[in-house]
C-alpha positions, 0 to 999 in steps of 0.5 A: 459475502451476504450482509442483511443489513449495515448494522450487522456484518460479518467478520472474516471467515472463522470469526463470530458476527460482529455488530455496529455497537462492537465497531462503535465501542472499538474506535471509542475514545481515539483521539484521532478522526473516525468516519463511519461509511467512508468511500476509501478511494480517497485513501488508495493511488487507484482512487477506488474502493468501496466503502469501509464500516469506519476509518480511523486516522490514529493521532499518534502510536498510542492511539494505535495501540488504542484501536489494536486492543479494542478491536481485539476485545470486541472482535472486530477486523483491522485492515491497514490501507497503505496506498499504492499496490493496493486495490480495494472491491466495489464491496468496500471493507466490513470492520475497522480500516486503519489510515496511518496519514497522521503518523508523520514525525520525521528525525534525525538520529546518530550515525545517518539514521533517519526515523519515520513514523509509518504514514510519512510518505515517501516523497516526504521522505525523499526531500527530508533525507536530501536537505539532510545530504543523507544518500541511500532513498533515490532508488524510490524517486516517483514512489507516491506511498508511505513508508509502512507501505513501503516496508510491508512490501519490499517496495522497490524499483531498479535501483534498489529496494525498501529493504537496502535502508532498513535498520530497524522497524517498530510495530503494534502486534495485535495485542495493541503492544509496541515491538521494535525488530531489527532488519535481521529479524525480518526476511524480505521477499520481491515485494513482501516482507515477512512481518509477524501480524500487526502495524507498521508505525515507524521505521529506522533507516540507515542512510549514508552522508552523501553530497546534496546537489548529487543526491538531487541530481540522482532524483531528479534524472530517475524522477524524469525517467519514471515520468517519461516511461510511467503513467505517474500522472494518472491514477494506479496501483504501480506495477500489477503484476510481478516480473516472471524470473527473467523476464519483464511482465510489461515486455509479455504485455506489450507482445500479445498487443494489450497496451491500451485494452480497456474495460469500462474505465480501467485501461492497460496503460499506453506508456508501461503495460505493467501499469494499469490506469484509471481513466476516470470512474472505473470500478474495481470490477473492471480492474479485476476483469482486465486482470483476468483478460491479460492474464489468459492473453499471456497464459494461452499465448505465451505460456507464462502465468503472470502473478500479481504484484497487486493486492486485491482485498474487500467484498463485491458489490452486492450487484456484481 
């Protein structure tokens, strides 16, 4: 997309030209912090991504609803960014990005519920549920994102998955209103829950009474597993690509010999070829080059289209 200026950007396809004064007026009166130019590396796992017009860390879920109908009234675009499983381009987002890092609450509710505001992370979450001897989260032992992330897709591992402990998820719909809907309610996918549009602010978690020093070993031996055959200690989205039915992506990877095929600083990683890494100041441009070259590897010589598992948003920069 071709912008003039920082001043004046343009909305996503079908929408009217937005202005700084539209994006000025729609983060007015939050009583959280807004950054206007700010690098959004910081908020992703891949530690990439260009600039956003403004982020936005909501106080609290009114301030949610704040921002939702402000945008909504002056027509500029929300972006949720989540974390893990996510690269944003060089490019950055135009419009208003939405961090959910002070959504933090946690408690305690009868019957082994545990509720969570949507930027509690889910190490966080993982430690709160077994000081509480509450059983049912270790299948996301080593998983770095938030649990509105987490809900959103279906995050999962080869113990379980998000959408096992889901009771109930509370949302802010694009009208800047507060919807709760029961898991019934959701149809989850592999990696994806199919939510109507809006926020993830929190979610209710039906958990089980377990035997603490269990659940930690559980943890701890899936933490040791995740650590010995993950590149955890590195920057990455996770898993980029999905699992073809009855197969594994890393195992095809791994046969056409791209473990540790590199462009610029992003690398296929040594140690799980569904994973890839940045080794220090890769761009997403290079991500989204060593995507392409694993893909056609995988296409002309296995004969399987890999799909991606990572989502790829915002613009190119102006060079590329």
């Amino acid at each position: 997309m071709t912008r003039k200026s920082r001043s004046v950007t343009a909305a996503a396809k079908g929408h009217r030209r937005f202005t700084q004064a539209d994006v000025r007026a729609a983060v007015a009166g939050l009583r959280g912090s807004v950054s206007f130019q700010a690098p959004l590396g910081e908020y992703t796992s891949f530690k990439i991504g260009g600039p956003a017009d403004v982020v936005v860390e909501p106080a609290d879920i009114e301030d949610v609803c704040l921002v939702v109908q402000q945008a909504r009234a002056r027509k500029v675009p929300l972006f949720v960014v989540g974390g893990t499983n996510l690269l944003i381009r060089d490019g950055g987002i135009r419009g208003i990005v939405v961090s959910l890092v002070r959504l933090r609450a946690i408690k305690e509710e009868p019957g082994d519920v545990l509720y969570a505001e949507g930027g509690v992370g889910m190490p966080t979450l993982i430690g709160y549920a077994m000081k509480h001897s509450l059983a049912g989260l270790e299948w996301a032992a080593g998983i770095p994102g938030t649990v509105a992330g987490c809900v959103v897709m279906n995050a999962g591992t080869k113990l379980g998955e998000m959408k096992d402990a889901v009771k109930a998820v509370r949302m802010v719909n694009m009208k800047g209103q507060i919807v709760d809907l029961t898991a019934d309610q959701i149809p989850f996918e592999y990696r994806r829950a199919l939510l109507p549009r809006g926020i993830v602010v929190g979610v209710w978690l039906q958990l089980t009474q377990g035997v603490r020093s269990e659940i930690e070993k559980v943890v701890k031996d899936y933490l040791h597993y995740r650590r010995d055959t993950q590149p955890l200690a590195m920057p990455s989205a996770g898993c980029v690509f999905k699992n073809p039915p009855n197969d594994s992506a890393g195992r095809l990877i791994e046969t056409v010999g791209l473990k540790g095929a590199r462009v610029g600083d992003a690398e296929v990683s040594t140690k799980h070829a569904n994973f890839m890494v940045n080794r220090g100041q890769a761009r997403a441009a290079d991500v989204i080059a060593l995507i392409g070259k694993v893909r056609r590897a995988i296409r002309r010589r296995v004969g399987v289209r890999l799909d991606l598992e990572l989502k790829i948003v915002g613009e190119t920069a102006r060079h590329e």
